[in-house]
TORDO-152942 format. One record per residue: residue in one letter; residue number from 1; x negated, y, z of N, C-alpha, C, O, CB in turn. Coordinates in Angstrom, 3 decimals. Glycine has a CB too. Example, Ala and Ser with C-alpha at 12.3 -4.5 7.8 and 13.67 -1.06 7.14 Angstrom:
TORDO-152942
(node 'A' 1 (-13.190 -5.690 7.800) (-12.300 -4.500 7.800) (-13.200 -3.300 7.800) (-14.236 -3.319 8.465) (-11.308 -4.473 9.046)),
(node 'S' 2 (-12.850 -2.250 7.080) (-13.670 -1.060 7.140) (-12.900 0.030 7.870) (-13.409 1.138 8.039) (-14.084 -0.598 5.725)),
//
This chain:
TORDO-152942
(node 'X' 1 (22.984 91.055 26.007) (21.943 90.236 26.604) (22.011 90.259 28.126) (21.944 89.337 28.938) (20.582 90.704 26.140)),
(node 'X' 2 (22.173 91.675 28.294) (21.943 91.558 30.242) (23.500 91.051 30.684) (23.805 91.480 31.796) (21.516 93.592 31.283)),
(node 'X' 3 (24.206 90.491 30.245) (25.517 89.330 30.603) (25.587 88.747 30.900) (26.413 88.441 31.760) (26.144 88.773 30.247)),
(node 'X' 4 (24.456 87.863 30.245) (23.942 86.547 29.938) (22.730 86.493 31.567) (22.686 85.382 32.096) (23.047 86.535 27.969)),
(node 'X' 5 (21.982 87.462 32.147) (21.331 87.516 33.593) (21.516 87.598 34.470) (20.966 88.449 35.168) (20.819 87.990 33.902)),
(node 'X' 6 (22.686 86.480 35.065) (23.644 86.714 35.881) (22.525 85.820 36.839) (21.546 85.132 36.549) (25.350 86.264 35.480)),
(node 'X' 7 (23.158 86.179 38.066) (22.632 85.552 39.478) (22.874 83.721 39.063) (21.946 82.959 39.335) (23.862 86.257 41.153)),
(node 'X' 8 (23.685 83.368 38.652) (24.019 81.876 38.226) (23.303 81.255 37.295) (22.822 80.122 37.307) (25.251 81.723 37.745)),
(node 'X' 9 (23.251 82.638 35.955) (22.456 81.870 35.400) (20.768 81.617 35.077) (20.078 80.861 34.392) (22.981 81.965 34.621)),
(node 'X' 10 (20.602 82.634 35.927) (18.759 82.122 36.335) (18.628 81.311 37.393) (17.520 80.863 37.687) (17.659 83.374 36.825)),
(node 'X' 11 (19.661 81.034 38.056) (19.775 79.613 39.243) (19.892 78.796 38.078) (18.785 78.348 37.779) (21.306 79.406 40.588)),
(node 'X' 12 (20.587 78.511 37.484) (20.888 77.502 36.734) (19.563 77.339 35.725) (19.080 76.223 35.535) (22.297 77.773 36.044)),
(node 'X' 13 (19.107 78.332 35.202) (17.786 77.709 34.112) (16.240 77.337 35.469) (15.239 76.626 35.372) (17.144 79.583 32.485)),
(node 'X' 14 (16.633 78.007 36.314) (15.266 77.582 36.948) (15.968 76.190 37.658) (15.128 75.298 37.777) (14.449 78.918 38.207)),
(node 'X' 15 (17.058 75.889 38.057) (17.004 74.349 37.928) (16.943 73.284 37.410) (16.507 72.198 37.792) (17.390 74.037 38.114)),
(node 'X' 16 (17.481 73.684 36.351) (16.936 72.332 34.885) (15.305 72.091 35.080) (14.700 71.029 35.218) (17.150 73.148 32.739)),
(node 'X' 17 (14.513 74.268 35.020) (13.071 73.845 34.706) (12.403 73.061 35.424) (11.372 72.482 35.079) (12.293 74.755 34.635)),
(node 'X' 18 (13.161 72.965 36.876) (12.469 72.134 37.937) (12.921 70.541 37.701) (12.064 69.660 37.769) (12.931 72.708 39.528)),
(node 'X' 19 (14.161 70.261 37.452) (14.304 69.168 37.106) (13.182 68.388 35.759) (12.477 67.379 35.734) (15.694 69.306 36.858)),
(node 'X' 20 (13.479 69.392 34.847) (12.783 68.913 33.457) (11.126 68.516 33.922) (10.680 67.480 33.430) (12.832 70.386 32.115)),
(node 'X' 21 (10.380 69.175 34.687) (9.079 69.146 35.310) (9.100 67.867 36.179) (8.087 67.267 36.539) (8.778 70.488 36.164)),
(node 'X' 22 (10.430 67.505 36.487) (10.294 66.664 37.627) (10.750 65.361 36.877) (11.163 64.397 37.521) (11.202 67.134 39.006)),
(node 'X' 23 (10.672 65.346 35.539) (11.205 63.520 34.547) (9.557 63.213 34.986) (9.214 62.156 35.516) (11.754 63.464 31.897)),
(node 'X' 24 (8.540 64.423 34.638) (7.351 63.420 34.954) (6.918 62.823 36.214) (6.191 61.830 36.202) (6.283 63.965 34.614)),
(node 'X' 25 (7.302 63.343 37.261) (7.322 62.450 38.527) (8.309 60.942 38.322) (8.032 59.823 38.753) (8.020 63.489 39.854)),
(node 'X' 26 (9.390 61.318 37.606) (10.497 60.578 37.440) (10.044 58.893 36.696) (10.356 57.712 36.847) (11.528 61.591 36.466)),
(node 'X' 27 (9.070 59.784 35.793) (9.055 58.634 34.879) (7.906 57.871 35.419) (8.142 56.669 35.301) (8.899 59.009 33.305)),
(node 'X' 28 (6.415 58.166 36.126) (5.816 57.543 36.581) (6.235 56.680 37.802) (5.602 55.677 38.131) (5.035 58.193 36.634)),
(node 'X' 29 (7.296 57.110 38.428) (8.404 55.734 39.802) (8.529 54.630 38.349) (7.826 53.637 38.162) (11.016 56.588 40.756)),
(node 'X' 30 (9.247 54.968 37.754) (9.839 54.023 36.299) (8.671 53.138 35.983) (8.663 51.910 36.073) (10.232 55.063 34.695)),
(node 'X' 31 (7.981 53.680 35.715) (6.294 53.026 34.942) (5.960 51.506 36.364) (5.556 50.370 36.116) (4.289 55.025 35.103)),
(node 'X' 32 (6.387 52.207 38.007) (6.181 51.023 38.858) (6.543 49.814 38.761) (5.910 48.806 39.074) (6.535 51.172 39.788)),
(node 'X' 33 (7.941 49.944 38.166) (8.741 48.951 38.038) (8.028 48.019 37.105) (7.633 48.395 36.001) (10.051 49.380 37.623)),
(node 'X' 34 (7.857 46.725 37.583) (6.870 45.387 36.838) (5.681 45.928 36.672) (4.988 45.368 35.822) (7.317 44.756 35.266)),
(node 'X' 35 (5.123 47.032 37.324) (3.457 46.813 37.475) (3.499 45.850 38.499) (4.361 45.548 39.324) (2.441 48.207 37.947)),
(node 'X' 36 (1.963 45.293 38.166) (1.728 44.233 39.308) (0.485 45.220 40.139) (-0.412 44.621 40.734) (1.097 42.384 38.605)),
(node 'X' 37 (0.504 46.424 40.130) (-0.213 47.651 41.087) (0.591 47.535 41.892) (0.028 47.342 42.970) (-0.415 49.196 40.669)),
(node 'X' 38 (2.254 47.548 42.046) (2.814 47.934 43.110) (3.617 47.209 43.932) (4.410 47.584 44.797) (3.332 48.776 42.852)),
(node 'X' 39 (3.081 45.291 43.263) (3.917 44.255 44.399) (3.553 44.589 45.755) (2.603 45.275 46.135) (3.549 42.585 44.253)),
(node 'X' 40 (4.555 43.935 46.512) (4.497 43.951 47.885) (3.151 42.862 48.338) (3.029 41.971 47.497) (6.068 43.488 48.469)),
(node 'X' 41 (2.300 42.781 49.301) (1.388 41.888 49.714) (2.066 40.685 49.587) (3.240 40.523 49.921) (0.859 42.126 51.010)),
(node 'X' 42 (1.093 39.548 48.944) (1.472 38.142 49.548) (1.980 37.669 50.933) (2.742 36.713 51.076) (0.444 37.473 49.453)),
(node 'X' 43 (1.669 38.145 51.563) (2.145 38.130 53.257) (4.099 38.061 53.049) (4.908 37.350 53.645) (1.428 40.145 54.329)),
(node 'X' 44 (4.251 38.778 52.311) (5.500 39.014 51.773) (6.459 38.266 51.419) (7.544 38.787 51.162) (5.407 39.510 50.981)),
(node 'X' 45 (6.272 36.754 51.315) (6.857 36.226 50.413) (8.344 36.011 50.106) (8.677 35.257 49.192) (6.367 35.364 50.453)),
(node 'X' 46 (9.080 36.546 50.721) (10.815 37.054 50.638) (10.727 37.719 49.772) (11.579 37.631 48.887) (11.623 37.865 51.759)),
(node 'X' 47 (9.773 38.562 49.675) (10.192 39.845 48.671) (8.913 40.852 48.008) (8.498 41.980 48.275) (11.214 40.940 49.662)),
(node 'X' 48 (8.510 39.698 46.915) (7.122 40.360 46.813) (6.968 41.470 45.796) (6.025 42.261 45.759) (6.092 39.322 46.465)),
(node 'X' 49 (8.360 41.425 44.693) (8.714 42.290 43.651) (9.807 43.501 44.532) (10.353 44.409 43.904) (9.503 41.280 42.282)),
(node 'X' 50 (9.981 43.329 45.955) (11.030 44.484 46.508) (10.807 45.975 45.868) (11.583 46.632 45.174) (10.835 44.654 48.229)),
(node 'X' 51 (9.736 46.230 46.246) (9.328 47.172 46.010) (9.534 48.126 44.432) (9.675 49.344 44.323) (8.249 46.788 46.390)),
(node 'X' 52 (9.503 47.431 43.703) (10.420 47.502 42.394) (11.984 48.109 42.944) (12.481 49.233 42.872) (10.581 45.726 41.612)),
(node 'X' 53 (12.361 47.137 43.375) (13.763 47.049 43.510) (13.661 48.816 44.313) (14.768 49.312 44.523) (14.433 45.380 44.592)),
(node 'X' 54 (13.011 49.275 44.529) (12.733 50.824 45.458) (12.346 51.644 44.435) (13.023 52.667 44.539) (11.417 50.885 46.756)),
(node 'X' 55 (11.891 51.693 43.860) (11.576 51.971 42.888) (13.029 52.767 41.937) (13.312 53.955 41.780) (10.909 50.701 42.468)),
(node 'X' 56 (13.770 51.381 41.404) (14.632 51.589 40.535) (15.926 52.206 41.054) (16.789 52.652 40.297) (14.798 50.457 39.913)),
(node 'X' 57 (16.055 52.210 42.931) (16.574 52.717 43.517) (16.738 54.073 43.431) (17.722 54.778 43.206) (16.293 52.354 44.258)),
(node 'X' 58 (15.385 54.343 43.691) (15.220 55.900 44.025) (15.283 56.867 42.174) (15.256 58.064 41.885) (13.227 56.095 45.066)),
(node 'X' 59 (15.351 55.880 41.515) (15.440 57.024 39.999) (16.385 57.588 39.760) (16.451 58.691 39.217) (15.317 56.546 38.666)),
(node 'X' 60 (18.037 56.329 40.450) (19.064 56.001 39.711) (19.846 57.516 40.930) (20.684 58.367 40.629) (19.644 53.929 39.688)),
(node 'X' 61 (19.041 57.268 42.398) (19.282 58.321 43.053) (18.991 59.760 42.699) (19.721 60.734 42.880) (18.811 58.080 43.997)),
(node 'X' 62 (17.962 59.718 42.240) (17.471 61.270 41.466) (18.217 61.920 40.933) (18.552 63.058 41.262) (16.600 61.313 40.455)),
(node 'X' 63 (18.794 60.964 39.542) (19.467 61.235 38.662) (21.016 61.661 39.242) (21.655 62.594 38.755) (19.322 60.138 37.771)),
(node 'X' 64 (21.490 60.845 40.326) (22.433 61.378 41.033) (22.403 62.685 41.355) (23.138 63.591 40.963) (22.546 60.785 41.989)),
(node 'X' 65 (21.488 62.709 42.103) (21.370 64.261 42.646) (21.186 65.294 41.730) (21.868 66.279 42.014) (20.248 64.462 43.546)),
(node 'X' 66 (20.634 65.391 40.925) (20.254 66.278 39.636) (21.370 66.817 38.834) (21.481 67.942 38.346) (19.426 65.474 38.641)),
(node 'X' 67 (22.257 65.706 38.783) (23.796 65.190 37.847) (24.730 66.265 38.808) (25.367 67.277 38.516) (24.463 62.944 38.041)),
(node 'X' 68 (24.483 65.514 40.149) (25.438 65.982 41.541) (25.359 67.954 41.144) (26.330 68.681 40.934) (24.314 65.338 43.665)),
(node 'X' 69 (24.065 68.304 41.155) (23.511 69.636 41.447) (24.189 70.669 40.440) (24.849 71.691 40.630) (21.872 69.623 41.296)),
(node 'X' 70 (23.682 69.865 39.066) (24.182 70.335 38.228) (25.607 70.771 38.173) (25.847 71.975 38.074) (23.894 69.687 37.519)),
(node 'X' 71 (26.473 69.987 38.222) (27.657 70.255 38.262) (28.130 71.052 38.902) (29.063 71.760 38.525) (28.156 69.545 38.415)),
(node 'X' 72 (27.521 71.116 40.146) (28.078 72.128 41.278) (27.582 73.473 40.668) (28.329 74.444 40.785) (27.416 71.848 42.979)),
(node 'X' 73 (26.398 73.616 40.032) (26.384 74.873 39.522) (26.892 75.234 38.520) (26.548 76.361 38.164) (25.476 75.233 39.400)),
(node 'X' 74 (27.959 74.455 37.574) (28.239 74.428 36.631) (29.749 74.889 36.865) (30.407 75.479 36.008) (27.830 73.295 36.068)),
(node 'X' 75 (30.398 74.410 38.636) (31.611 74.430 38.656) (32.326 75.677 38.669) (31.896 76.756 39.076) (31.900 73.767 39.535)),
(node 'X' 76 (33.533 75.412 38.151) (34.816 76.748 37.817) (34.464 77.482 39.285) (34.207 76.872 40.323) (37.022 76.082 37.656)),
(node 'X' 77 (34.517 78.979 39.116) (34.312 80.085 40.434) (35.633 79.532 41.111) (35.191 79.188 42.207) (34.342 82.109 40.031)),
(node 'X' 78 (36.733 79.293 41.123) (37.870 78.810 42.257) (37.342 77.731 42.647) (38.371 77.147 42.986) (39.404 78.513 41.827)),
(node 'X' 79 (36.197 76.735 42.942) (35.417 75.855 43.214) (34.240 76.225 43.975) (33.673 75.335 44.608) (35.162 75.313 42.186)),
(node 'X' 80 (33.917 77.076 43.996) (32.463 77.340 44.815) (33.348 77.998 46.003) (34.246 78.838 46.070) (31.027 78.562 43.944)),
(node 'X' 81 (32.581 77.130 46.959) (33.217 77.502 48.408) (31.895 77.354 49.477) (30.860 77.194 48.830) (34.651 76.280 48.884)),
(node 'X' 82 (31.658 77.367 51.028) (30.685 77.344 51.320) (29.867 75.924 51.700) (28.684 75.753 51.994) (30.811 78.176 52.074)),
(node 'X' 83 (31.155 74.831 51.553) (30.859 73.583 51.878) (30.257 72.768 50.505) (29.626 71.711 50.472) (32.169 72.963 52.508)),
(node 'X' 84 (30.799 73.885 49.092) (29.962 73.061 48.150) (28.865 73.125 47.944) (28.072 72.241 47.620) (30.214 73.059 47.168)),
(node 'X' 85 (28.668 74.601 48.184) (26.942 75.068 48.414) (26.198 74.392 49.480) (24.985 74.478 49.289) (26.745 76.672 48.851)),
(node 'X' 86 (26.416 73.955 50.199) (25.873 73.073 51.175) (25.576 71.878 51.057) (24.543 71.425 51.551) (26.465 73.011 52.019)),
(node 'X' 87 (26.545 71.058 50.291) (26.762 70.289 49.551) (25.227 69.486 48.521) (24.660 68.435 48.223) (27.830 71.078 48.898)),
(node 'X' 88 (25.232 70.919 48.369) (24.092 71.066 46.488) (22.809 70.756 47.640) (22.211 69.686 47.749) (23.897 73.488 45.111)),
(node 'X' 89 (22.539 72.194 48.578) (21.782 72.190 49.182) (20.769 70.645 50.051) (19.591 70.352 50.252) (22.441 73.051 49.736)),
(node 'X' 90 (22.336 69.961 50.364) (21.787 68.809 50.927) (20.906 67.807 50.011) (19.899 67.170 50.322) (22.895 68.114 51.471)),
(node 'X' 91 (21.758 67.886 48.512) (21.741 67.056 47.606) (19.874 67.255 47.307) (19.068 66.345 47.115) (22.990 67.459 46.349)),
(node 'X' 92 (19.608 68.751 47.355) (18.300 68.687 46.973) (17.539 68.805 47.357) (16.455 69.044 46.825) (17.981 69.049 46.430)),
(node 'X' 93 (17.965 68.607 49.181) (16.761 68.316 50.434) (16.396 66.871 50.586) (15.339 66.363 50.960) (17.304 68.771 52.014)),
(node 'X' 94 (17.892 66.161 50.082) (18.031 64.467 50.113) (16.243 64.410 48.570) (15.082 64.004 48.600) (20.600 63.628 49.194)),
(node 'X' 95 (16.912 64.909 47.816) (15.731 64.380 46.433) (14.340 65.158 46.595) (13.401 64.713 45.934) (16.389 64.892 44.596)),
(node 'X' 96 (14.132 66.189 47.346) (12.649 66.734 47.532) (11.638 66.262 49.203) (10.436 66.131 49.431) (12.936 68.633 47.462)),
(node 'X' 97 (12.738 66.148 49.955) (12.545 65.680 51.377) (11.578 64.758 51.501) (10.664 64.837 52.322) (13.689 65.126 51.958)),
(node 'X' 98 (11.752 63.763 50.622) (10.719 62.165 51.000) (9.304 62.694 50.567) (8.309 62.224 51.119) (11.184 60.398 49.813)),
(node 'X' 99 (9.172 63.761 49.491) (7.819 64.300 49.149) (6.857 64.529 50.305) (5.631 64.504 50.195) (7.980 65.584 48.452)),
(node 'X' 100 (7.588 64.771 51.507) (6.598 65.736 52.476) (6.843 65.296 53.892) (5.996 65.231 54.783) (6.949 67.478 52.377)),
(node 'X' 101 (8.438 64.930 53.995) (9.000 64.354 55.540) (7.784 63.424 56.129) (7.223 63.757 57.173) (10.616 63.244 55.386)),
(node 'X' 102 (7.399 62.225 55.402) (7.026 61.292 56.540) (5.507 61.162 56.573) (4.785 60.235 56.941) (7.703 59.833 56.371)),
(node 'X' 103 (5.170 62.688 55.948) (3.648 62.620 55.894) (2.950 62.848 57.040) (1.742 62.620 56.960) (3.122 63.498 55.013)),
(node 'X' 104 (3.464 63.318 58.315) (3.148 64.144 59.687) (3.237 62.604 60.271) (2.499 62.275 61.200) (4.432 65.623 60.390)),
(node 'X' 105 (3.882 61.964 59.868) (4.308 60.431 60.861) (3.396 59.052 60.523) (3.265 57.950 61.056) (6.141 59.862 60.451)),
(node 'X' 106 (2.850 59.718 59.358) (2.148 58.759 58.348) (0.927 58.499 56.961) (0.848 57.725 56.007) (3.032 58.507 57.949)),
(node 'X' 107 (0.445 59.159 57.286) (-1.336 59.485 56.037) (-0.337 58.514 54.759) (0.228 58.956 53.758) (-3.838 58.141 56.836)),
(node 'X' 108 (-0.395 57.329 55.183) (0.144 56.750 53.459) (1.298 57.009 52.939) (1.754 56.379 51.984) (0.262 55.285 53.231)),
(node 'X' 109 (2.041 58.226 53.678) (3.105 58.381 53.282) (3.045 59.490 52.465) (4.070 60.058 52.089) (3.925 58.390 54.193)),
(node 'X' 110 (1.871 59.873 52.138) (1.866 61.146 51.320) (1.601 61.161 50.412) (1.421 60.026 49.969) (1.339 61.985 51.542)),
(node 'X' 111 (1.356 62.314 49.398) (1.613 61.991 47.735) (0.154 61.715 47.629) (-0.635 62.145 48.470) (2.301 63.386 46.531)),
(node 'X' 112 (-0.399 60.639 46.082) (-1.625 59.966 46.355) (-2.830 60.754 45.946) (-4.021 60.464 46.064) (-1.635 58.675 45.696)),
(node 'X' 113 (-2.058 62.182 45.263) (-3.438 62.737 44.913) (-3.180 64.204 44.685) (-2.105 64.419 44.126) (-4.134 62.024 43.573)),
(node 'X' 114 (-3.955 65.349 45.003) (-3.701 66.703 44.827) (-2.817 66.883 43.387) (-2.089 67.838 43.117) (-5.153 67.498 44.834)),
(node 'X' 115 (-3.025 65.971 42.738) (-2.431 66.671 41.191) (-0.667 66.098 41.248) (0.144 66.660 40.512) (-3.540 65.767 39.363)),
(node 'X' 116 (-0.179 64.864 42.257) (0.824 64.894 42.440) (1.280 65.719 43.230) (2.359 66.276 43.030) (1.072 64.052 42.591)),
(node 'X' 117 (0.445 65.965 44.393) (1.519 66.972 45.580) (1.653 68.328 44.376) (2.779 68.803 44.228) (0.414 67.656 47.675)),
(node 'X' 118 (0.857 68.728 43.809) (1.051 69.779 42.863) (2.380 69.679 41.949) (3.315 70.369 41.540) (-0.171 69.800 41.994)),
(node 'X' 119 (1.997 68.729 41.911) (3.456 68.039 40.637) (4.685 68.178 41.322) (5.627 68.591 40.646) (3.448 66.076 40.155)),
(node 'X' 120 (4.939 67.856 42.845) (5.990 68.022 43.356) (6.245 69.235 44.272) (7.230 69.471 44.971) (6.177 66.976 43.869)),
(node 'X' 121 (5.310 69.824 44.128) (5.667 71.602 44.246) (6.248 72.460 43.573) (6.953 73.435 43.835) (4.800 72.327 44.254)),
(node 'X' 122 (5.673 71.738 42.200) (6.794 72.652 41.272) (7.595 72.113 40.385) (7.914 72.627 39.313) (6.233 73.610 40.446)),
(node 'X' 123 (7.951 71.034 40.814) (9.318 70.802 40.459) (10.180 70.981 41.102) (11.328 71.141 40.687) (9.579 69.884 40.169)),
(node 'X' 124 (9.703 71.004 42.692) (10.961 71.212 44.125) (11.068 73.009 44.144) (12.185 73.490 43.956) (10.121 70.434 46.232)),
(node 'X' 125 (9.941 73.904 44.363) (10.448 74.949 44.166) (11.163 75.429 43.132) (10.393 74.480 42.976) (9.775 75.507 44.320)),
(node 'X' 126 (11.854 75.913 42.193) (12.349 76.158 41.365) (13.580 75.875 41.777) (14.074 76.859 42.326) (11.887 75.738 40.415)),
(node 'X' 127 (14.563 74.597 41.738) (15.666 74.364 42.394) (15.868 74.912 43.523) (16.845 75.661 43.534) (15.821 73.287 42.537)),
(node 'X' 128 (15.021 74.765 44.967) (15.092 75.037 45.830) (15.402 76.559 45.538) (16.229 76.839 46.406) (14.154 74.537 46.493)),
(node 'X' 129 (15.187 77.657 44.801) (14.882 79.117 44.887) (16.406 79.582 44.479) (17.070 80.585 44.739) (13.515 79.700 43.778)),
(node 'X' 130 (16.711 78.090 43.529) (17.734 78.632 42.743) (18.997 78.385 44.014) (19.892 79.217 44.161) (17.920 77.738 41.063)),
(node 'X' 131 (18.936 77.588 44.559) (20.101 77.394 45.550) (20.375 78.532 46.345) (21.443 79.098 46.582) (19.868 76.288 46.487)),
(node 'X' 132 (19.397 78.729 46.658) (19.444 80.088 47.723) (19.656 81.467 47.109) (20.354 82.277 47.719) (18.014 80.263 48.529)),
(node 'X' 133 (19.067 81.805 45.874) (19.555 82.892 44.596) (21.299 82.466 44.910) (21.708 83.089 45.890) (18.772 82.350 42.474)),
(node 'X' 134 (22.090 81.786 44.442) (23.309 81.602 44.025) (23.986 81.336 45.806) (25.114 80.843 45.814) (23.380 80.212 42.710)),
(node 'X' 135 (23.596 81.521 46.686) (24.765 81.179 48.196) (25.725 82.455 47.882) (26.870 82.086 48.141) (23.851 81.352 50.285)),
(node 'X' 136 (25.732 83.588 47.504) (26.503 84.141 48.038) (27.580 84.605 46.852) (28.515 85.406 46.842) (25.832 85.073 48.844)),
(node 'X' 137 (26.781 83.384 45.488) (28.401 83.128 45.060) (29.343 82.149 45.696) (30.552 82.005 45.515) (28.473 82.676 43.689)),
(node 'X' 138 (28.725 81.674 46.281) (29.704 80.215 47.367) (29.930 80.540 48.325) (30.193 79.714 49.199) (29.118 78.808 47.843)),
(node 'X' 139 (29.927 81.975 48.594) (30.151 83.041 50.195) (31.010 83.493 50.098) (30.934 84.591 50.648) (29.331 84.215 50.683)),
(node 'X' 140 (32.259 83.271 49.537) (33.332 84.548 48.657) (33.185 86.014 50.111) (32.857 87.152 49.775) (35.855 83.647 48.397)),
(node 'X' 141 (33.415 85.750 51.236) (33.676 86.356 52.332) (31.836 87.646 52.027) (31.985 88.830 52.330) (33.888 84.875 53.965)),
(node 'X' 142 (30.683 87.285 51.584) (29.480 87.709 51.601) (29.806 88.546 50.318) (28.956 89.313 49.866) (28.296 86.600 51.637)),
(node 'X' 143 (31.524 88.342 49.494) (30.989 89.343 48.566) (32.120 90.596 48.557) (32.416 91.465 47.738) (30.747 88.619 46.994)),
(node 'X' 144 (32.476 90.319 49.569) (33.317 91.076 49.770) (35.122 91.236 49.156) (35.833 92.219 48.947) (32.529 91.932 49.497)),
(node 'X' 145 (35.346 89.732 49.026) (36.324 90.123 48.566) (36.963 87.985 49.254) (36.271 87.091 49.740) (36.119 90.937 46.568)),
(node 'X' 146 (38.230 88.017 48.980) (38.432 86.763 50.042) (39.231 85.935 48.384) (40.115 86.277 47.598) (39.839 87.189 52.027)),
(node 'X' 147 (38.330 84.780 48.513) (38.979 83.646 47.405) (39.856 82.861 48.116) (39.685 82.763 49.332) (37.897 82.591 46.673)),
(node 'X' 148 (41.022 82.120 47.424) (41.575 81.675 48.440) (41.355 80.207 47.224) (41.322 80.082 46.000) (43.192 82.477 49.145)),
(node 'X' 149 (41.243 79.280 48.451) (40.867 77.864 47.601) (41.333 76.620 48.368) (41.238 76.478 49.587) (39.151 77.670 47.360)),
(node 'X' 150 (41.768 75.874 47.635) (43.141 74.596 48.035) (42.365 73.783 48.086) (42.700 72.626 48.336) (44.490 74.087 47.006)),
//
């Protein structure tokens, strides 16, 4: 059993759990798409369904990143280097970032109600904990021993 409690793989289950927590943020963007809650103003008239189109953007991106993340934690040890960990890292500042970035710049830019910012607390911590748990398998030099990688 204690084999199986490796530094990787409690990075790895606390990132799914954050992901898995985070389909329900996921799926309510989804639910926007063809509400008529979330056309753009009439003022608009170029693009009054855009906003959709943002919408279906940002899922297909999620799923990127999640996909992206995964893998990297998934990849063969002659693969973890310090640029892939960085890599991951970016991947899941790019998908948690918009939660909180443009709220200092902007009141409507923030999540619409305590039970979402909640919602996206804990789906972002968990990943976030796990990235930083697992750097210094992507440190070969932090573990004392030198990988050599092509």
């Amino acid at each position: 059993m204690q084999q199986y409690l490796t530094r990787m793989n409690i990075a790895r289950a606390l990132t799914i759990l954050g992901f898995v927590i985070g389909l329900r943020s996921v799926y309510f963007t989804w639910s926007h798409i063809g509400s008529d809650l979330f056309l753009m103003t009439p003022e608009s008239p170029l693009a009054t369904t855009h906003s959709w189109h943002h919408f279906f953007r940002e899922i297909f991106g999620d799923f990127g990143a999640m996909i992206g993340v995964l893998m990297l934690l998934w990849a063969p040890e002659r693969l973890r280097a310090p640029m892939t960990w960085w890599v991951m890292l970016v991947l899941l500042l790019g998908f948690y970032a918009p939660f909180w970035a443009g709220t200092p710049f902007m009141a409507a830019l923030a999540a619409p109600s305590l039970n979402a910012e909640i919602q996206h607390l804990i789906m972002a911590l968990p990943p976030l904990i796990a990235v930083f748990l697992v750097r210094k398998e992507y440190y070969p030099a932090a573990q004392g021993a030198a990988r050599v990688t092509t």
